[in-house]
Structures are given as C-alpha cells and as structure tokens.
The first five atom37 places (N, CA, C, CB, O) and aatype in JSON, in Angstrom:
{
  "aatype": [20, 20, 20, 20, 20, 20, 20, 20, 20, 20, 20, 20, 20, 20, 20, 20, 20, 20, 20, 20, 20, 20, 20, 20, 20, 20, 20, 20, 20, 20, 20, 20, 20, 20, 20, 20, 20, 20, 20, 20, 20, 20, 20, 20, 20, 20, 20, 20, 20, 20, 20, 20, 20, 20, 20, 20, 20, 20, 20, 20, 20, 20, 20, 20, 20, 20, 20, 20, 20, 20, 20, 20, 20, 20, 20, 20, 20, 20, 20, 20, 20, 20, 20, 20, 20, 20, 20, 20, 20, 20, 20, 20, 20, 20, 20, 20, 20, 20, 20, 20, 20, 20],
  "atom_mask": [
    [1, 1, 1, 1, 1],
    [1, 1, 1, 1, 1],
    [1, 1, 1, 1, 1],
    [1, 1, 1, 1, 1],
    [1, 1, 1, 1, 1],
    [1, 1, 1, 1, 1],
    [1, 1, 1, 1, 1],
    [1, 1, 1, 1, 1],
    [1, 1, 1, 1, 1],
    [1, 1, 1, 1, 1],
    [1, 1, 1, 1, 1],
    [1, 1, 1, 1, 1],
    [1, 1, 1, 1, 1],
    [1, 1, 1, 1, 1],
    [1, 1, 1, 1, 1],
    [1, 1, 1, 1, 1],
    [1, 1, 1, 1, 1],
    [1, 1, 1, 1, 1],
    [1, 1, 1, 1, 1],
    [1, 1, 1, 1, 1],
    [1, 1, 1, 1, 1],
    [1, 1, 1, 1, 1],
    [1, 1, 1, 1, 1],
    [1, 1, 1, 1, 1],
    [1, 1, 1, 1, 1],
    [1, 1, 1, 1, 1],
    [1, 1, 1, 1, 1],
    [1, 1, 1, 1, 1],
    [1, 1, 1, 1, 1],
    [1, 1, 1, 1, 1],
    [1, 1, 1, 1, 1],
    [1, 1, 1, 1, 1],
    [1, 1, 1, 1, 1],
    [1, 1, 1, 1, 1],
    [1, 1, 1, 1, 1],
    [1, 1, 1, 1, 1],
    [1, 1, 1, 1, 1],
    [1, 1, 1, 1, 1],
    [1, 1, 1, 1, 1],
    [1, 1, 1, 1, 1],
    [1, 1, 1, 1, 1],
    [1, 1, 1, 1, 1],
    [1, 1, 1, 1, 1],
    [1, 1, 1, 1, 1],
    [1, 1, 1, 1, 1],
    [1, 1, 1, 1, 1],
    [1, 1, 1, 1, 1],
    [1, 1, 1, 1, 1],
    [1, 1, 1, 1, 1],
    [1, 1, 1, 1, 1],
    [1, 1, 1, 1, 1],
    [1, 1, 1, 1, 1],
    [1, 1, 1, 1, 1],
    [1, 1, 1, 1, 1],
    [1, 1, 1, 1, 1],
    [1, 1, 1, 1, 1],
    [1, 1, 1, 1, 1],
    [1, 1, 1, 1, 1],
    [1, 1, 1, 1, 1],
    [1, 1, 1, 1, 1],
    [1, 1, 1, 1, 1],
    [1, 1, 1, 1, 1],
    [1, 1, 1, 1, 1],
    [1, 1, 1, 1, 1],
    [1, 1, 1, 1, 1],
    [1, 1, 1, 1, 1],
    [1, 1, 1, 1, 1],
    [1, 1, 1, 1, 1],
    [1, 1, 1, 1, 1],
    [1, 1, 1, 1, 1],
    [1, 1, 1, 1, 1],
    [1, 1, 1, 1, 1],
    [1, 1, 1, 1, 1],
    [1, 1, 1, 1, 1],
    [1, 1, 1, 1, 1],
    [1, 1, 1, 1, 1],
    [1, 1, 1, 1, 1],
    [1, 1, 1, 1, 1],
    [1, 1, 1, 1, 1],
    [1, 1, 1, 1, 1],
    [1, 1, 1, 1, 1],
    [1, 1, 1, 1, 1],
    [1, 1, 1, 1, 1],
    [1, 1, 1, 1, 1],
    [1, 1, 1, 1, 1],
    [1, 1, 1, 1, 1],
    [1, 1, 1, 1, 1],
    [1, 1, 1, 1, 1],
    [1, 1, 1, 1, 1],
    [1, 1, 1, 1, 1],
    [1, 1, 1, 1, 1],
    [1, 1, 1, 1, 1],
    [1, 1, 1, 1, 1],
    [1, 1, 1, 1, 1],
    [1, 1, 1, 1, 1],
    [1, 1, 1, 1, 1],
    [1, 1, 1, 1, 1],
    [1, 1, 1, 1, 1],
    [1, 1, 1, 1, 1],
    [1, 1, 1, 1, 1],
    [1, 1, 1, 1, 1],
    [1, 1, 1, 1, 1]
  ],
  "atom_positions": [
    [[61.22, -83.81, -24.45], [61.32, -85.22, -24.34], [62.41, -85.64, -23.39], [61.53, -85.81, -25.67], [63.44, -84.97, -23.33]],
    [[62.23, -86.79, -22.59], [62.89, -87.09, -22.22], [63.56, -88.37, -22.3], [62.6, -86.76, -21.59], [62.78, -89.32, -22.39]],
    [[65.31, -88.78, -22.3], [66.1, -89.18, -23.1], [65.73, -90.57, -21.83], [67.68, -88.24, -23.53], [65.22, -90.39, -20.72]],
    [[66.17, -91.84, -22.39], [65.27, -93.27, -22.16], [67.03, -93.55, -21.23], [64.55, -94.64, -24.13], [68.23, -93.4, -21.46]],
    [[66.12, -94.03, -20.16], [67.27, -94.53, -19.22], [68.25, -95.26, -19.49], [66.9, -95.13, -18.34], [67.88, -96.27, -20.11]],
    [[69.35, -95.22, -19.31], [70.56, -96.3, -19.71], [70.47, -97.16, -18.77], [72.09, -95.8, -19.79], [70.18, -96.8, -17.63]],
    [[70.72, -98.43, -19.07], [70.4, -99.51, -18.02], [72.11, -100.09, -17.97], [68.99, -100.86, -18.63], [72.68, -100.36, -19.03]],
    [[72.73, -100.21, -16.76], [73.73, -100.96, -16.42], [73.75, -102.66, -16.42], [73.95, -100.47, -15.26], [72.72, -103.22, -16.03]],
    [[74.54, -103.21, -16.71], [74.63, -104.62, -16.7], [73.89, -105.0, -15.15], [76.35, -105.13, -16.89], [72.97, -105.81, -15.02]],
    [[74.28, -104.51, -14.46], [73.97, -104.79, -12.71], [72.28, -104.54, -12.87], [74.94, -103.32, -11.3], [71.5, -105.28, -12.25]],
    [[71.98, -103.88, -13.4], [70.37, -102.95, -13.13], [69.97, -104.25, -14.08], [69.98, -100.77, -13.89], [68.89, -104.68, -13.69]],
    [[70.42, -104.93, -15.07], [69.58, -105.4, -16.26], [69.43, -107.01, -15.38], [70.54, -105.33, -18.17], [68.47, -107.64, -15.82]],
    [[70.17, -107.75, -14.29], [70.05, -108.72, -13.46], [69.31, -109.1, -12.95], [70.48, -108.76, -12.88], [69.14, -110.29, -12.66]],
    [[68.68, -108.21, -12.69], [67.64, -108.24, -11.14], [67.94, -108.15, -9.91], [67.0, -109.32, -10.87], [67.99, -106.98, -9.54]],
    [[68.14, -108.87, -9.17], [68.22, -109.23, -7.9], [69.24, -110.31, -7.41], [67.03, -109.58, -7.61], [69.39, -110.76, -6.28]],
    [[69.88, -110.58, -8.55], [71.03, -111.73, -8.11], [72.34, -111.44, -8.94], [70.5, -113.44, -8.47], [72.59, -111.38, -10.14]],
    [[73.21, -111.25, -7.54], [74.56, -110.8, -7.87], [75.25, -111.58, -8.52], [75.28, -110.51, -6.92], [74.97, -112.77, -8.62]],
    [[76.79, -110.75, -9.34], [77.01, -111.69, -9.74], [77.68, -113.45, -9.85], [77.13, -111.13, -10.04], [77.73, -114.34, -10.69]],
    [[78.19, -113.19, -8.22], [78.29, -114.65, -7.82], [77.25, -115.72, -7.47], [78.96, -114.65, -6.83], [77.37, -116.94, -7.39]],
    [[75.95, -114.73, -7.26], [75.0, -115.93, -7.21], [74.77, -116.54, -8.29], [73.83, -115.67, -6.77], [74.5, -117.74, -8.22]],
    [[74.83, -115.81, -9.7], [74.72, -115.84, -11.16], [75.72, -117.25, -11.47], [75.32, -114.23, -11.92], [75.39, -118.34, -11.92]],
    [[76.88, -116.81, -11.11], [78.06, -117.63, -11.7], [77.29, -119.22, -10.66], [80.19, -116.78, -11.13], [77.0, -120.28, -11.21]],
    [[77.17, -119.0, -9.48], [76.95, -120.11, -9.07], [75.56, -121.11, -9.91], [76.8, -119.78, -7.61], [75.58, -122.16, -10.54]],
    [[74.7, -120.35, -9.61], [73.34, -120.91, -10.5], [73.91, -121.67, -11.57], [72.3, -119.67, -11.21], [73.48, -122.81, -11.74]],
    [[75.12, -121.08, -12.6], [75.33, -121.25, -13.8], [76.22, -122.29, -13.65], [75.72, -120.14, -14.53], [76.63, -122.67, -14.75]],
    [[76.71, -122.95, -12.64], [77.85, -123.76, -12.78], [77.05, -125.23, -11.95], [79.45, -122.94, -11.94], [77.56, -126.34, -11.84]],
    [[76.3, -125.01, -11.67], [75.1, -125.94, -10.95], [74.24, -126.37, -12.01], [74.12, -125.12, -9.8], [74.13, -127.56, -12.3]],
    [[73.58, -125.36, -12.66], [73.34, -125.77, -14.09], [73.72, -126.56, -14.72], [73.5, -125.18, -14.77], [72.95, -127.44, -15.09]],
    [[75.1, -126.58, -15.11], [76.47, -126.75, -15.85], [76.56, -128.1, -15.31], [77.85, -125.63, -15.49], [76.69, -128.96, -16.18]],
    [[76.53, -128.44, -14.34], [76.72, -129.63, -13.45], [75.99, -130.3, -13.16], [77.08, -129.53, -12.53], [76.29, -131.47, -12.91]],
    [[75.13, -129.99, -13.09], [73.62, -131.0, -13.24], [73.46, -131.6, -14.84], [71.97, -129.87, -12.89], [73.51, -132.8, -15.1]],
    [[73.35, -130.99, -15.41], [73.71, -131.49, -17.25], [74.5, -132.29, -16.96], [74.42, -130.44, -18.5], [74.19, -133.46, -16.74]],
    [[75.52, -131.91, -16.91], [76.87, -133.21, -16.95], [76.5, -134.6, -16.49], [78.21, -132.86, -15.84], [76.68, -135.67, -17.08]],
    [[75.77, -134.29, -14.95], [75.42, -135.69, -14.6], [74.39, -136.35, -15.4], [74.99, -135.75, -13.27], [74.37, -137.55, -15.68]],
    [[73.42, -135.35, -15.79], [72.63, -136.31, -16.49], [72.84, -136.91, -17.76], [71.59, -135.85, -16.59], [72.63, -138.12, -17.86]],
    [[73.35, -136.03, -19.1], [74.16, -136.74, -20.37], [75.35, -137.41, -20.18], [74.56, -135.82, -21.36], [75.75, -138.21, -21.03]],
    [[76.04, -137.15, -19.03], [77.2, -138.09, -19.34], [77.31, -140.01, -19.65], [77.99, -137.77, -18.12], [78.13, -140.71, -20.24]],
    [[75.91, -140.32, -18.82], [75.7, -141.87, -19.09], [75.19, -142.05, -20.35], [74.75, -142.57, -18.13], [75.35, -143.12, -20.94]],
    [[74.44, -140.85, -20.94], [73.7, -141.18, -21.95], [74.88, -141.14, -22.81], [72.46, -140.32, -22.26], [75.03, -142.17, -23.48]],
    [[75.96, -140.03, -23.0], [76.78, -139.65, -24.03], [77.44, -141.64, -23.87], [78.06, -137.89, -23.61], [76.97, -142.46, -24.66]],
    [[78.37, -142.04, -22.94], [78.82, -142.88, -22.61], [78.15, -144.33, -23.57], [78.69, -142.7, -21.18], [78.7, -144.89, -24.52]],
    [[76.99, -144.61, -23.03], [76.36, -145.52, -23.97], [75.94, -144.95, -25.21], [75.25, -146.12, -23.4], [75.57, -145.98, -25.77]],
    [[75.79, -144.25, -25.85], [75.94, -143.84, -27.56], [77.35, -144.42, -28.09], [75.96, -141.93, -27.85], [77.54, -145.2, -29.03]],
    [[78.42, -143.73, -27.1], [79.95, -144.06, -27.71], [79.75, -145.54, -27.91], [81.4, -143.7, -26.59], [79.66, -146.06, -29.02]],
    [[79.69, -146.15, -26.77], [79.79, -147.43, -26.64], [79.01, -148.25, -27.53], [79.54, -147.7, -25.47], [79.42, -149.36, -27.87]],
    [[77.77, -147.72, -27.98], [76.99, -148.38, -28.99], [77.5, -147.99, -30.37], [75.52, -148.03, -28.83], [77.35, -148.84, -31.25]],
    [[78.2, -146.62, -30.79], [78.61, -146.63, -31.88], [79.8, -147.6, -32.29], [78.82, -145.43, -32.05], [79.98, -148.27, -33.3]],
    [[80.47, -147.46, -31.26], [81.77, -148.37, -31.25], [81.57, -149.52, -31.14], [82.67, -148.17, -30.32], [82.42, -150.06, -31.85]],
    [[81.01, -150.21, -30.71], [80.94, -151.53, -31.13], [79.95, -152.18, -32.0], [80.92, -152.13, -30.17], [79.28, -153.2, -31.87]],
    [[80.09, -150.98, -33.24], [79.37, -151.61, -34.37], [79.48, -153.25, -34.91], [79.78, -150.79, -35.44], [78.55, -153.98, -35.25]],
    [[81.0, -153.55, -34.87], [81.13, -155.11, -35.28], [81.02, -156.09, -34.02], [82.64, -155.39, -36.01], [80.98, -157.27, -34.36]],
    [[80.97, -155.84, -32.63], [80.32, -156.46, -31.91], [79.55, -157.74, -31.86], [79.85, -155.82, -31.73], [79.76, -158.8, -31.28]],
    [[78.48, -157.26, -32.75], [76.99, -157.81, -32.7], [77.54, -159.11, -33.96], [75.4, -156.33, -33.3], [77.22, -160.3, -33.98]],
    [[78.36, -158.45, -34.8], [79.08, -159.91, -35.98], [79.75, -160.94, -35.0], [80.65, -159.3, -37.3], [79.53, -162.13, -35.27]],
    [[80.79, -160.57, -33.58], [81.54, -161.16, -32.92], [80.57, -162.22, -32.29], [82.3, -160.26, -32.09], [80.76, -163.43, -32.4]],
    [[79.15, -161.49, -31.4], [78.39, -162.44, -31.08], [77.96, -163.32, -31.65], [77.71, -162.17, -30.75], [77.78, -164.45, -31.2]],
    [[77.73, -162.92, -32.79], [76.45, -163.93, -34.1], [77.54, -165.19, -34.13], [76.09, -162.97, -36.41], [77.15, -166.35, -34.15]],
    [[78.89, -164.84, -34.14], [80.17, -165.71, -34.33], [79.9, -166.85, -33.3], [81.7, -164.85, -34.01], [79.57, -168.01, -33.53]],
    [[80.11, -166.22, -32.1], [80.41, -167.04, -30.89], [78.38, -168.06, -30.66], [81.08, -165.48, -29.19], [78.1, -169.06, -30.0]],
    [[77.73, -167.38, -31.31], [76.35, -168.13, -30.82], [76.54, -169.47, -31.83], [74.63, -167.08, -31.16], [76.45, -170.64, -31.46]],
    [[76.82, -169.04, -33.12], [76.81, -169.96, -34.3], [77.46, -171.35, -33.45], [77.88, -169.3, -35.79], [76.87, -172.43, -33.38]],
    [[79.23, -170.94, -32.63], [80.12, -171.67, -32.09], [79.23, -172.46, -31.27], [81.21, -170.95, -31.43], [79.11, -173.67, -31.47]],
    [[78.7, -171.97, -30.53], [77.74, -172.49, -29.38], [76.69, -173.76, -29.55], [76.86, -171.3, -29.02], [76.46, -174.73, -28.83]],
    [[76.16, -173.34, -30.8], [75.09, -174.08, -31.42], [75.61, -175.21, -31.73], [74.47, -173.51, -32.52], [75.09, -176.27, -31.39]],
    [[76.91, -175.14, -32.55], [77.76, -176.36, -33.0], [78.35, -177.09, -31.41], [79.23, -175.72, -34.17], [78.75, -178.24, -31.24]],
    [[78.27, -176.43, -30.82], [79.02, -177.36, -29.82], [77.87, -178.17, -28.98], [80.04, -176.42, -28.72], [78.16, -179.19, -28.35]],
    [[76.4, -177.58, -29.02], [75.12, -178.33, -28.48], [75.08, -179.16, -29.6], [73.65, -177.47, -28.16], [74.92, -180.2, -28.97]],
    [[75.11, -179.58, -30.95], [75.23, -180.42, -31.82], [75.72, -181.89, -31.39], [76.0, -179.83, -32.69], [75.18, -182.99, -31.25]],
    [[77.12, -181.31, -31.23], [77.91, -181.97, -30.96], [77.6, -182.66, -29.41], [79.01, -181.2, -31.2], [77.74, -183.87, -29.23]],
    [[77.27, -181.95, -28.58], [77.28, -183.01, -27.18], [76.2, -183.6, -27.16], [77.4, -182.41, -25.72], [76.04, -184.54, -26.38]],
    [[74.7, -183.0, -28.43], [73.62, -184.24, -28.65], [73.99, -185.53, -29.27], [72.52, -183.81, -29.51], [73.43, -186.52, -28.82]],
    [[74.93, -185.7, -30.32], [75.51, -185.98, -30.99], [75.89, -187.65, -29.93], [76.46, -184.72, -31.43], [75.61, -188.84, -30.02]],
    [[76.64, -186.78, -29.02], [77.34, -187.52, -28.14], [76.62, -188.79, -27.07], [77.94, -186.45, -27.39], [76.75, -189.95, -26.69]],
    [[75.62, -187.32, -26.92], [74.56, -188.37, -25.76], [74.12, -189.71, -26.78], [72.67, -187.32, -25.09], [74.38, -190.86, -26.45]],
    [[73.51, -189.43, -27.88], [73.15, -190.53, -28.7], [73.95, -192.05, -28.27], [73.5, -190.05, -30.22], [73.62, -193.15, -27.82]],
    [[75.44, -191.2, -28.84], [76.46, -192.35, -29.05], [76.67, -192.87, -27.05], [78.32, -191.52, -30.1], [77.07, -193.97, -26.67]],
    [[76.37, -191.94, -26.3], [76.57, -192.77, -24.91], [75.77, -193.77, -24.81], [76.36, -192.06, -23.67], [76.04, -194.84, -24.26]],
    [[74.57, -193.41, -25.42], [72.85, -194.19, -24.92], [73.05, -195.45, -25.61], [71.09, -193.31, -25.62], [72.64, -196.49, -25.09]],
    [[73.82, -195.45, -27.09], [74.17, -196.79, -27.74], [75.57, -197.6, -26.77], [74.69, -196.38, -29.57], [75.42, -198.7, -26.24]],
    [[76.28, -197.16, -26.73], [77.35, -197.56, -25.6], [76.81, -198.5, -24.02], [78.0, -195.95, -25.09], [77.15, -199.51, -23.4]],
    [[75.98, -197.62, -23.96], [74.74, -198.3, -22.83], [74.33, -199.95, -23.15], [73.04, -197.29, -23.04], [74.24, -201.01, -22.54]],
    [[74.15, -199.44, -24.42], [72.56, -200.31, -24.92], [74.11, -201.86, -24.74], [71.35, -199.69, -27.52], [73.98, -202.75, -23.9]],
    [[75.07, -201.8, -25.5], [76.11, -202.6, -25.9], [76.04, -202.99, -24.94], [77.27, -202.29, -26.38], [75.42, -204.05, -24.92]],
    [[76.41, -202.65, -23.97], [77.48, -202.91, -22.45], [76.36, -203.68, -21.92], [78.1, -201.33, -21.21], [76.76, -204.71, -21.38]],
    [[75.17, -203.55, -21.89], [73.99, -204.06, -21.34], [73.63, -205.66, -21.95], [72.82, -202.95, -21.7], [73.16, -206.66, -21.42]],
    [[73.97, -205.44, -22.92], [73.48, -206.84, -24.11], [75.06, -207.18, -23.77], [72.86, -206.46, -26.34], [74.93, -207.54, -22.6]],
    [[75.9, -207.25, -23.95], [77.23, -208.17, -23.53], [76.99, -208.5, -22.09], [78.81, -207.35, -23.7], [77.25, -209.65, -21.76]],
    [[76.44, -207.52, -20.99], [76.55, -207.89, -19.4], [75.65, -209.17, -19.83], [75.81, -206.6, -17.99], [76.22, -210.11, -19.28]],
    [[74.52, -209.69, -20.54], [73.43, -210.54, -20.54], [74.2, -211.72, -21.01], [72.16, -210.09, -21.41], [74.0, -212.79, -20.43]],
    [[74.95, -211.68, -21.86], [75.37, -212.36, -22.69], [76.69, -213.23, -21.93], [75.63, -211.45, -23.88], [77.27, -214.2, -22.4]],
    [[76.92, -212.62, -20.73], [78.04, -213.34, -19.75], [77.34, -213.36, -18.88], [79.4, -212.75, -19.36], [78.03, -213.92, -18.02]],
    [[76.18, -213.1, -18.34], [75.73, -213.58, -17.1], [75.33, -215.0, -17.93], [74.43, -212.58, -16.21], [76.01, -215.97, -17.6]],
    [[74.21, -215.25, -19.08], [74.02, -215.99, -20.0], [74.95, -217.59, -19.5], [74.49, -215.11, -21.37], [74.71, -218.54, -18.76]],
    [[76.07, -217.16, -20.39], [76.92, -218.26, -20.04], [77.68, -218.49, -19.31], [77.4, -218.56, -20.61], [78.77, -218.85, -19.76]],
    [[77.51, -218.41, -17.89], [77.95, -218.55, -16.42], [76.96, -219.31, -16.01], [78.12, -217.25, -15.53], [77.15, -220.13, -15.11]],
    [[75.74, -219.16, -16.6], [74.95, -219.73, -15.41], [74.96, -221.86, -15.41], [73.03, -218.92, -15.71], [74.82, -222.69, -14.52]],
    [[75.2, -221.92, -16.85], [75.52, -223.51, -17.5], [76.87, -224.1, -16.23], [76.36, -223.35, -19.71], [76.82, -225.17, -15.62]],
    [[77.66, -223.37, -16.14], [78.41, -223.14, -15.04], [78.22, -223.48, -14.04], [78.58, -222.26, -14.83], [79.01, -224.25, -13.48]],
    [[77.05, -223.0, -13.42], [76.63, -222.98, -11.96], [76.08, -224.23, -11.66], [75.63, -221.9, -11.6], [76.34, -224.93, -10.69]],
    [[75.04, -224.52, -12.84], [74.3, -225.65, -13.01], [75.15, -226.63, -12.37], [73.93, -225.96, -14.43], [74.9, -227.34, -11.41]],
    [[76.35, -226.53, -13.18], [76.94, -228.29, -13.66], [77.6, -228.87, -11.97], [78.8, -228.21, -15.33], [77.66, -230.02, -11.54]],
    [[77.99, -227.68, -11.36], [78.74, -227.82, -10.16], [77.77, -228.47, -8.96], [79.33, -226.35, -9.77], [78.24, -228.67, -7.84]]
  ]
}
C-alpha cells in the first residue's frame, strides 16, 4: 500500500499566493464594510431614537394648537372687518346731512 500524500498549506490553495489571498480577503473585508455600514448606521439611529417619535407627536399636537389658534384669529379679523365697515357707513351716513345743508 501506498501511504496518502501529505498536502502542504501552499499545495491545499491552488493557484493563488499568499498575498493574492490576503488581498482578495481584505477587498472582501472592504466591500462588506461599505455596504453594512449605512445599514448598521440607520439601525443605531433608529434604535436610539426610540423616544423621538413621543418628541414629534409633542411638537405636531403644538402645531395643531397653534392652527387653532390663528383660525381662531382669522374669525376675530373677519368680525373686526365687518365693525370697521358698519362704523365707516355710519360716518359717511352723517356727513352727508352736512353736505346737503352747505
């Protein structure tokens, strides 16, 4: 019988030395990186700003109250209007007895 070849690390490679190896492997290595690193990035960022989304709900609620408020407002301009309009009548009104008499 004959005893089964011992294979060297070099023989078990193939055809690519071992700096082509290391290179492949660090290109590898580096290509990953670029691609999870945005993904890793937005996970953090989404875990971490778990209370966030309470801060917004905060500031929309704020928002809503403050469109309240400037409908609120327009109302009271449109009556302000309406006043100023019925007093302008109300002095053109009695000016004109005025004009007459002269």
């Amino acid at each position: 019988m004959r005893a089964a070849p011992t294979l060297r690390p070099h023989d078990a490679g193939g055809i690519l030395s071992d700096a082509a190896a290391t290179i492949m492997l660090l290109a590898v290595c580096a290509t990953a990186g670029v691609i999870f690193w945005p993904l890793a990035r937005a996970l953090a960022r989404r875990l971490e700003g778990g209370g966030s989304a309470a801060g917004l709900e905060g500031e929309l609620d704020g928002l809503r109250n403050r469109v309240d408020q400037l409908e609120q407002g327009q109302g009271r301009v449109a009556e302000l209007e309406e006043r100023l309009d019925f007093a302008e009548r109300l002095l053109a009104q009695s000016r004109e007895p005025d004009r007459l008499q002269r």
